[in-house]
C-alpha positions in Angstrom: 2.9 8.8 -5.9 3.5 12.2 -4.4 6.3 12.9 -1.9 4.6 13.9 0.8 1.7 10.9 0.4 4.6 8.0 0.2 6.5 10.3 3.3 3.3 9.9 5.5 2.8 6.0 4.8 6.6 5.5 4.9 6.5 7.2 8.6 3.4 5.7 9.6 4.7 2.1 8.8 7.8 2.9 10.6 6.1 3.4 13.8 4.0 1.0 13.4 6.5 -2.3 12.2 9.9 -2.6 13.9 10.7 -4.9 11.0 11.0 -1.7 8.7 13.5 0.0 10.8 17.1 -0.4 9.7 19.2 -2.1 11.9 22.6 -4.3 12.0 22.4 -8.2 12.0 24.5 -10.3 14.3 27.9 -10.4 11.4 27.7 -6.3 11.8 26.1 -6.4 8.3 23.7 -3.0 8.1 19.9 -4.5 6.9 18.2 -2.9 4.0 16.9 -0.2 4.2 13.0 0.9 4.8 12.4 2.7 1.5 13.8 -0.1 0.1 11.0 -2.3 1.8 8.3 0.2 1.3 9.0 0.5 -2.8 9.2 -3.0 -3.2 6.1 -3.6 -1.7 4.4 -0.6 -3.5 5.7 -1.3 -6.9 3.8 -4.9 -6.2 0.6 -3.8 -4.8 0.9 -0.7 -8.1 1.9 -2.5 -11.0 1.3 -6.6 -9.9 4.9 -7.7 -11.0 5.5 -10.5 -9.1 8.2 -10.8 -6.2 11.3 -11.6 -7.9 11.1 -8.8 -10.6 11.5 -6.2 -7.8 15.0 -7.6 -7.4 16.4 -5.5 -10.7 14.4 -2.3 -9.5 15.3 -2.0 -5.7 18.1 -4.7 -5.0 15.8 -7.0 -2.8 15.5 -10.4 -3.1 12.3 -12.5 -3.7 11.9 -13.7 -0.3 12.5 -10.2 1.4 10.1 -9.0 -0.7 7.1 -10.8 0.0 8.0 -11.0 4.1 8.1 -7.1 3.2 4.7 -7.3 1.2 2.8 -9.3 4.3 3.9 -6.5 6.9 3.6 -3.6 4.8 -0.1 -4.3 4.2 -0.6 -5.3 7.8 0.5 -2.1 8.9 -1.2 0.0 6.2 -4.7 -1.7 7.2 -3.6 -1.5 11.4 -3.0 2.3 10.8 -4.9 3.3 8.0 -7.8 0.9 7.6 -10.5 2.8 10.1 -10.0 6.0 7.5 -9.7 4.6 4.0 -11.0 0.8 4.3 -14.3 1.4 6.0 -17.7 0.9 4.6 -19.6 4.4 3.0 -22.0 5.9 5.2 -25.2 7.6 3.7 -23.2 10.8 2.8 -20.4 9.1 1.3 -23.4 7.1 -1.0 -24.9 9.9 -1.9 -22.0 12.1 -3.2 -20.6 9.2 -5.3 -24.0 8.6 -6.6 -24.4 12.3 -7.5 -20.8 11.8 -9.1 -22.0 9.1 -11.5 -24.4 10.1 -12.2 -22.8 13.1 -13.7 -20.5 11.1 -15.8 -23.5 8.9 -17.3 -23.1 6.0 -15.1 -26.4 6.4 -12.4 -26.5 4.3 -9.0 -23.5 2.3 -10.1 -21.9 2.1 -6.8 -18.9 -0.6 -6.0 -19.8 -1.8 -10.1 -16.3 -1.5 -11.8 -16.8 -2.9 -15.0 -20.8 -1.6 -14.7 -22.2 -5.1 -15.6 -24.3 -5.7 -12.6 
């Protein structure tokens, strides 16, 4: 992922989630930090290893993880989901159409494996 693209979602969710925000706990101890969060919970959603082999990557453990996992994709759908998760409208249909069917694959629309 680009820089800039994991710099706007890391932002966003910060503004967004209080939980992502580093702060101390009540023995002083700092909490980890956000881009710790935010990479565990990409590298899940990106490559579907489960929880607890995040641990070796990003020093997070297992249950950290997923509580990090459930937020993160609250937040991305709170902030993000009216732009990137909405239904096509009739132009958006129209230029994928015109992309597939330049790459052989005609009205194949939402058909990943192009069986149906």
């Amino acid at each position: 992922m680009r820089r800039h693209v994991f710099d706007r979602i890391h932002n966003a969710v910060l503004s967004c989630d209080p939980y992502f925000v580093r702060k101390r706990n009540d023995a002083g101890a700092i909490s980890l930090s956000s881009y710790q969060k935010i990479t565990a919970a990409l590298r899940i959603l990106a490559y579907g290893v489960p929880a607890d082999n995040v641990d070796e990557y990003v020093r997070i453990g297992q249950t950290t993880t997923l509580s990090s996992l459930k937020r993160f994709v609250n937040a991305v759908v709170v902030l993000f989901g009216d732009e990137y998760l909405r239904s096509p409208n009739r132009n958006d249909i129209t230029r994928l159409f015109s992309i597939d069917e330049k790459r052989g694959f005609p009205e194949m629309l939402g058909s990943i494996d192009c069986m149906h």
